[in-house]
MARMIGU-941898 format. One record per residue (C-alpha): z, y, x negated; residue number from 0. Coordinates in steps of 0.25 Angstrom, whole numbers, plus 5000, padded with zeros to 4 digits. Each point is the difference from the previous one (the first is absolute). Layout:
N
    up  north  east  resi
     Z      Y     X   NUM
...
This chain:
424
    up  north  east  resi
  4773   4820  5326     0
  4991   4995  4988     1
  4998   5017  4997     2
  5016   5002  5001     3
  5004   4988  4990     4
  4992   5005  4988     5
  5004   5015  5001     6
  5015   4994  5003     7
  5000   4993  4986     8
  4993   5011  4991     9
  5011   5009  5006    10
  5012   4990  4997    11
  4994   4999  4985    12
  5003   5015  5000    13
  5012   4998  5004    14
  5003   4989  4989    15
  4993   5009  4991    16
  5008   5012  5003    17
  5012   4993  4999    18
  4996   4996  4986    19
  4997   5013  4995    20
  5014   5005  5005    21
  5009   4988  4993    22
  4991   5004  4987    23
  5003   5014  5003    24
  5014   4997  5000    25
  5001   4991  4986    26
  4995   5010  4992    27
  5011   5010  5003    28
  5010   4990  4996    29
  4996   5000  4983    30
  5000   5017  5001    31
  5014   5000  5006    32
  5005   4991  4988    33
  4992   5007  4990    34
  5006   5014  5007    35
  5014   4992  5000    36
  5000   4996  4985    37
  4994   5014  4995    38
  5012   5006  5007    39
  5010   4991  4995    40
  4994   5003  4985    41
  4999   5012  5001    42
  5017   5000  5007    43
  5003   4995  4988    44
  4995   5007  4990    45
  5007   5013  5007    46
  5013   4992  5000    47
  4998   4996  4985    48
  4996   5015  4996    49
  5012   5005  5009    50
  5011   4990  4993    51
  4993   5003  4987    52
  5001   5015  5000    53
  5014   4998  5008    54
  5005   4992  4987    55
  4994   5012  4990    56
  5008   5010  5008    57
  5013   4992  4999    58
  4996   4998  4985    59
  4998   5013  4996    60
  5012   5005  5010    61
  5008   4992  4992    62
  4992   5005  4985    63
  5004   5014  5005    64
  5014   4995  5005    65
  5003   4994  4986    66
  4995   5012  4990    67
  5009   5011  5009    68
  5012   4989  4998    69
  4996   5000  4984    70
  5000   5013  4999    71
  5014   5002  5007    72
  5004   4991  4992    73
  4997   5009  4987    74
  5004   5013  5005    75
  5015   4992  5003    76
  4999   4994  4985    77
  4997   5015  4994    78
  5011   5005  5010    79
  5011   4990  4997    80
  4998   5003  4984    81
  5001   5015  5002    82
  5013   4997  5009    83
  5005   4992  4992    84
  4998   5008  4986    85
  5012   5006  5000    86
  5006   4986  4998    87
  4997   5000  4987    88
  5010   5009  4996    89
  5011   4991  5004    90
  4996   4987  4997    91
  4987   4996  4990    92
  4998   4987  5006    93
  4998   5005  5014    94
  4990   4991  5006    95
  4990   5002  5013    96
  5001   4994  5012    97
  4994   4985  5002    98
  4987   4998  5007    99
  5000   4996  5013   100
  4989   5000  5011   101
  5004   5013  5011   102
  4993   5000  5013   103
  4992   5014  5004   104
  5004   5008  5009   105
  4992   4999  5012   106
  4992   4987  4995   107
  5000   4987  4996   108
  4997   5002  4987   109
  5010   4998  4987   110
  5001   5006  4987   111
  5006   4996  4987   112
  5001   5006  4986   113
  5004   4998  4987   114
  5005   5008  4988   115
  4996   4997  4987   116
  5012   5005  4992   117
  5014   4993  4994   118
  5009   5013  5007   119
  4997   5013  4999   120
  5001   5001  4986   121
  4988   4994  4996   122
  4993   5009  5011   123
  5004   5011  4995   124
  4995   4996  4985   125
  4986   4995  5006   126
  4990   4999  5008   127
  5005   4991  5012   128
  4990   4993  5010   129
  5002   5000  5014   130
  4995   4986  5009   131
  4998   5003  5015   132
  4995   4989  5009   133
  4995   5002  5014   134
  4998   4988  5010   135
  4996   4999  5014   136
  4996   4988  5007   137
  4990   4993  4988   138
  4997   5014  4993   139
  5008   5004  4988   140
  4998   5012  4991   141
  5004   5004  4987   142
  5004   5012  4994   143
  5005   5004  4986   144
  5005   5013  4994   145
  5003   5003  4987   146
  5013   5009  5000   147
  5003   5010  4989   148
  5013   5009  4999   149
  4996   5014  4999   150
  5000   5010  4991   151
  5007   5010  4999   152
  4991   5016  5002   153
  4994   5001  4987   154
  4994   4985  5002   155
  4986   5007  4997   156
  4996   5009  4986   157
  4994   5008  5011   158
  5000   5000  5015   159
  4993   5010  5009   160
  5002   5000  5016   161
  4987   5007  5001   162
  4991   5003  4990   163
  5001   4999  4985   164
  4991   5005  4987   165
  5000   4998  4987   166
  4991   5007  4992   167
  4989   4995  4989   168
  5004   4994  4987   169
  5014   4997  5006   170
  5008   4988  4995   171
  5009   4993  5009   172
  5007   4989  4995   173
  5016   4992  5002   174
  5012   4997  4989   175
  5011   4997  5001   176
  5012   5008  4992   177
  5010   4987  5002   178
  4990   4993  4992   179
  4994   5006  4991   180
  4986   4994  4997   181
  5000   4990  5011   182
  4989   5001  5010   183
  5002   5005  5013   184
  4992   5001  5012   185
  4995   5012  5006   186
  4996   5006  5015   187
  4995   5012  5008   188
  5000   5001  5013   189
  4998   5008  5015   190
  5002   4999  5013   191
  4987   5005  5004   192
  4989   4993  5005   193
  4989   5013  5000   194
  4989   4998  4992   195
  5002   5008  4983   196
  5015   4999  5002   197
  5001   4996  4987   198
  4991   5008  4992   199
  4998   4998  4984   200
  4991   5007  4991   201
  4991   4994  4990   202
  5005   4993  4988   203
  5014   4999  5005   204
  5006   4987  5000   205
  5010   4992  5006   206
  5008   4989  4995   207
  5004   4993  5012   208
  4997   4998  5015   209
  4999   5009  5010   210
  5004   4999  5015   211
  4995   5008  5013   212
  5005   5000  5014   213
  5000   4990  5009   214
  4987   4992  5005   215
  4992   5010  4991   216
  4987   4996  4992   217
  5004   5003  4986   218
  4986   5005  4997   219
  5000   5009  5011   220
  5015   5007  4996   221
  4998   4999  4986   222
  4989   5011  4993   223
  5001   4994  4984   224
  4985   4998  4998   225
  4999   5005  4986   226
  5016   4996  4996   227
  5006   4986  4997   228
  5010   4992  5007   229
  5004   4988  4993   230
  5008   4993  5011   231
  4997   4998  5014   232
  4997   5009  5009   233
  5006   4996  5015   234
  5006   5005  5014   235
  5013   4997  5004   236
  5007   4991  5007   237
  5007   5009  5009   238
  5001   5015  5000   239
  5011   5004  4990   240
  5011   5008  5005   241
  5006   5010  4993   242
  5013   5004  5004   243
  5005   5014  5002   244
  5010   5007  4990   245
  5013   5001  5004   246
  5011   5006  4991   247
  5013   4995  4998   248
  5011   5004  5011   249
  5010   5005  4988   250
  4990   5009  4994   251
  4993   5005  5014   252
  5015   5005  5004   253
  5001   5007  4987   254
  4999   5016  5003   255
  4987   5005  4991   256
  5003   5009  4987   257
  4991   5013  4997   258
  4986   4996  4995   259
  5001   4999  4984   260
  4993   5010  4992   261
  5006   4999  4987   262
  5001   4990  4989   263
  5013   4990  5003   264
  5005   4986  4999   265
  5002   4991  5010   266
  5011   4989  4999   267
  5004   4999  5014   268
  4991   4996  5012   269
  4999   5010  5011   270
  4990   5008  5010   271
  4993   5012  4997   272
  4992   5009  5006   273
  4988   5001  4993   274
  4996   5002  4985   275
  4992   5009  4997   276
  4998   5003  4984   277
  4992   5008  4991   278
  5000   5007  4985   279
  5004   4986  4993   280
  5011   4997  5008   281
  5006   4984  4999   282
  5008   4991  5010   283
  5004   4990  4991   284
  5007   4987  5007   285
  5011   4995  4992   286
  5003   4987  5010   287
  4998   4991  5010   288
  4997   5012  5009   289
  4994   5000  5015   290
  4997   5012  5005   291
  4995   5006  5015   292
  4991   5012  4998   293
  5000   5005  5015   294
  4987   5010  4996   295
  4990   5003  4988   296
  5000   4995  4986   297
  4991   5010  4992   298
  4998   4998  4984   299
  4991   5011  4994   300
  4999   5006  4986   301
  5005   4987  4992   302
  5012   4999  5010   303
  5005   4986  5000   304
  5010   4989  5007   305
  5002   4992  4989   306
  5010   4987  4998   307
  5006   4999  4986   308
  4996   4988  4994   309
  5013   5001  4991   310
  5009   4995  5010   311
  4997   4985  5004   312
  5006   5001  5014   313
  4992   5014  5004   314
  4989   4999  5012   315
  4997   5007  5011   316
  4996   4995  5015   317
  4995   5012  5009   318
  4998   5002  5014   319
  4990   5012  5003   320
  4999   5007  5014   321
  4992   5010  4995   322
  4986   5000  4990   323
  5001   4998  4986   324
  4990   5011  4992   325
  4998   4998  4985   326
  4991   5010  4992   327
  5000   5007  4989   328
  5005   4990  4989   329
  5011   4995  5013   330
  5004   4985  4997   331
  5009   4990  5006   332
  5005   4996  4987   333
  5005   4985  4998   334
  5003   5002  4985   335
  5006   4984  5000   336
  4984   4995  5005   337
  5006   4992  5010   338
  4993   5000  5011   339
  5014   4993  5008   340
  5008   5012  4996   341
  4992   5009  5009   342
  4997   4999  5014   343
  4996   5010  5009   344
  5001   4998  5016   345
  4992   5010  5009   346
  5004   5002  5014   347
  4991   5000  5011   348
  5001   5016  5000   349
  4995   5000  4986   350
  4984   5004  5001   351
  4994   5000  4985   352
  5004   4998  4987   353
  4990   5008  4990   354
  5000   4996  4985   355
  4994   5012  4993   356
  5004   4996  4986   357
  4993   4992  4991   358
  5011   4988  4992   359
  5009   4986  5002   360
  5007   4998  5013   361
  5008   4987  4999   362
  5005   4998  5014   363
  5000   4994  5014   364
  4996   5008  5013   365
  5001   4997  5014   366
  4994   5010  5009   367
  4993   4991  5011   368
  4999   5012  5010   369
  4996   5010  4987   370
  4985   5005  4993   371
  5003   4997  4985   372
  4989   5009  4991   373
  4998   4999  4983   374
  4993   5011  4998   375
  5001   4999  4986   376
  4999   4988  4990   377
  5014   4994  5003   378
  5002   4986  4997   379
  5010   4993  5007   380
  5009   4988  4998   381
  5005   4993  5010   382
  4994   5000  5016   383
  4999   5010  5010   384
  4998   4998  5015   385
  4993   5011  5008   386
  4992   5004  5013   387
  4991   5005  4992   388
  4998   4999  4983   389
  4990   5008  4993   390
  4997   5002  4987   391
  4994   5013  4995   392
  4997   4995  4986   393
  4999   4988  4994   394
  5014   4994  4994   395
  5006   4987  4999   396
  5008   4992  5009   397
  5010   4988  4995   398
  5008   4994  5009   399
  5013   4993  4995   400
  5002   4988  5007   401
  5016   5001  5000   402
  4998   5010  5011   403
  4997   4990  5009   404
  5014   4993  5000   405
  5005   5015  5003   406
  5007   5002  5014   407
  5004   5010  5009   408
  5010   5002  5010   409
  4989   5004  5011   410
  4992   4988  4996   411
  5002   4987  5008   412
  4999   4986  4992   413
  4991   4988  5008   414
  4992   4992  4998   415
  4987   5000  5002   416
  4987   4992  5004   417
  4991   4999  4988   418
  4989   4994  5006   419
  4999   4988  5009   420
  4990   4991  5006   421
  4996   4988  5011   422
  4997   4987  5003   423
């Protein structure tokens, strides 16, 4: 008994001690769980803060998006609303636009409003009118603003060339304007293209004015002047131009063609003829307001001429050309009256080349958008010409009169335009 007690107690103190070492075992468990617990919890919200976070920067920007397409429906209803409502103007001056008011898009819960600046459409049509579109969408707003310009009419440019121009070295090109004699007047060329030396000019040439090229083009790139000066600006445009084909008028298209003229005549009366073809001297002198439809070629060689008489206050000449027109030889287009608005020559789509072979004064306006327009010789124009392509072979002149730019044409539709516009 005395050897069983003592071996009984040291294995019941191992039991205690056991138990100890357990209950110790299990308390230290207890802090990790809590520091797992609050490690997840941090972490739970930092994910729910960056989800609600990046939840509300998608709503915000869904709405930013939201608000600039609603602006800018907004301006492209303001500049439909004035180009529907131009006609307006003809009955009554004070025609006024509609009020703003806030329209819901299509599809969304966006809105749109837009203002415009102008007391009717008669002081649009004598200005520059500005355009307010707003755009909301939940807290987002967006604002845009165009500045609105009634076209001109085809000769708005001294020059305009669809694809590629060149003016040759030592050439002048500069703007009057023969309703004001002596006041200054503004000047641009222009094209379409966007390819790089579209607009080529030769050394010491210079242009007073700007000059335009295509669409989203780097000026630099499209203009090839390095050794000429351009005292204006040199930009891209806004929007391409369009150039609108030649039509001609239903009363003269009906009209049955007469021979081709060969000999020297006067023309009074307009008419359609079938070509002109003339040589040795020969004259067609225009001794009215006369339009004629040439359904082929005009030819001018050996001094042959189409000449208006600068006599007759009322003479003029307007010409719608199917076919080419081929100078030479001393040929000339002859505006005796050197006013360039007594003179304009429409080329059909049909119409290829128009090839100046003779060296003098052309006073005039040619819109040939479809047509390759050559000067082969030193002619020097007055007035404005717009081409596929303009080329000249030797150095002359260019003056554009700024009264052409009022000039209409029943083929040419009036809007307005946008100038330029810009955001916030």
């Amino acid at each position: 008994m005395l050897i069983i007690e003592p071996m009984m107690i040291r294995i019941l103190r191992k039991v205690r001690a056991m138990k100890k070492l357990r209950l110790l075992r299990h308390g230290s468990v207890l802090p990790l769980l809590i520091i797992a617990i609050v490690l997840l919890s941090v972490i739970g919200v930092g994910m729910l803060r960056l989800g609600l976070q990046a939840r509300t920067y998608a709503a915000r920007t869904a709405n930013e998006i939201a608000a600039q397409v609603a602006a800018d429906a907004g301006l492209q209803l303001a500049v439909h609303e004035m180009n529907t409502r131009l006609a307006d103007i003809q009955q009554d001056p004070r025609a006024s636009f509609s009020e703003p008011v806030e329209v819901l898009l299509p599809n969304s819960e966006a809105t749109y409003s837009y203002y415009i600046d102008a007391n009717g459409l008669a002081a649009a049509m004598d200005s520059r009118t500005k355009i307010t579109s707003i755009g909301r969408a939940g807290f987002a707003e967006k604002q845009v603003y165009a500045l609105m310009e009634l076209n001109g009419g085809p000769f708005e440019y001294a020059v305009f060339a669809q694809s590629a121009m060149v003016l040759k070295p030592n050439t002048i090109v500069d703007a009057y304007d023969s309703r004001s004699p002596g006041a200054p007047a503004s000047l641009k060329i222009a094209t379409n293209s966007t390819k790089n030396a579209s607009v080529t000019v030769g050394k010491g040439a210079v242009i007073n004015g700007d000059v335009v090229v295509g669409f989203g083009a780097d000026p630099d790139a499209v203009i090839s002047a390095d050794k000429a000066k351009i005292t204006g600006t040199t930009t891209a445009m806004s929007e391409q131009r369009e150039l609108y084909p030649v039509s001609v008028p239903v009363w003269l298209r009906t009209l049955r063609p007469e021979p081709t003229i060969r000999e020297s005549i006067v023309v009074k009366d307009s008419g359609a003829y079938s070509a002109i073809s003339l040589d040795k001297g020969g004259i067609v002198t225009i001794d009215a307001s006369v339009t004629l439809y040439i359904t082929g070629d005009i030819g001018l060689g050996n001094s042959a001429a189409i000449e208006i008489n600068d006599k007759n206050p009322d003479a003029s000449l307007t010409l719608y050309l199917a076919g080419n027109l081929y100078s030479k030889n001393g040929g000339m287009i002859n505006n005796l009256s050197k006013d360039p608005t007594r003179l304009r020559i429409y080329a059909l789509d049909s119409c290829d080349t128009m090839s100046f072979a003779t060296a003098g004064v052309f006073y005039g306006a040619i819109y040939a958008p479809e047509t390759a327009i050559y000067l082969k010789s030193a002619l020097e124009i007055y007035g404005s010409i717009v081409a596929d392509v303009f080329a000249q072979g030797s150095t002359s002149n260019f003056h554009y009169d700024a009264a052409l730019g009022a000039e209409q044409a029943h083929f040419w539709p009036r809007k307005f335009e946008i100038e330029r516009w810009w955001e916030l």
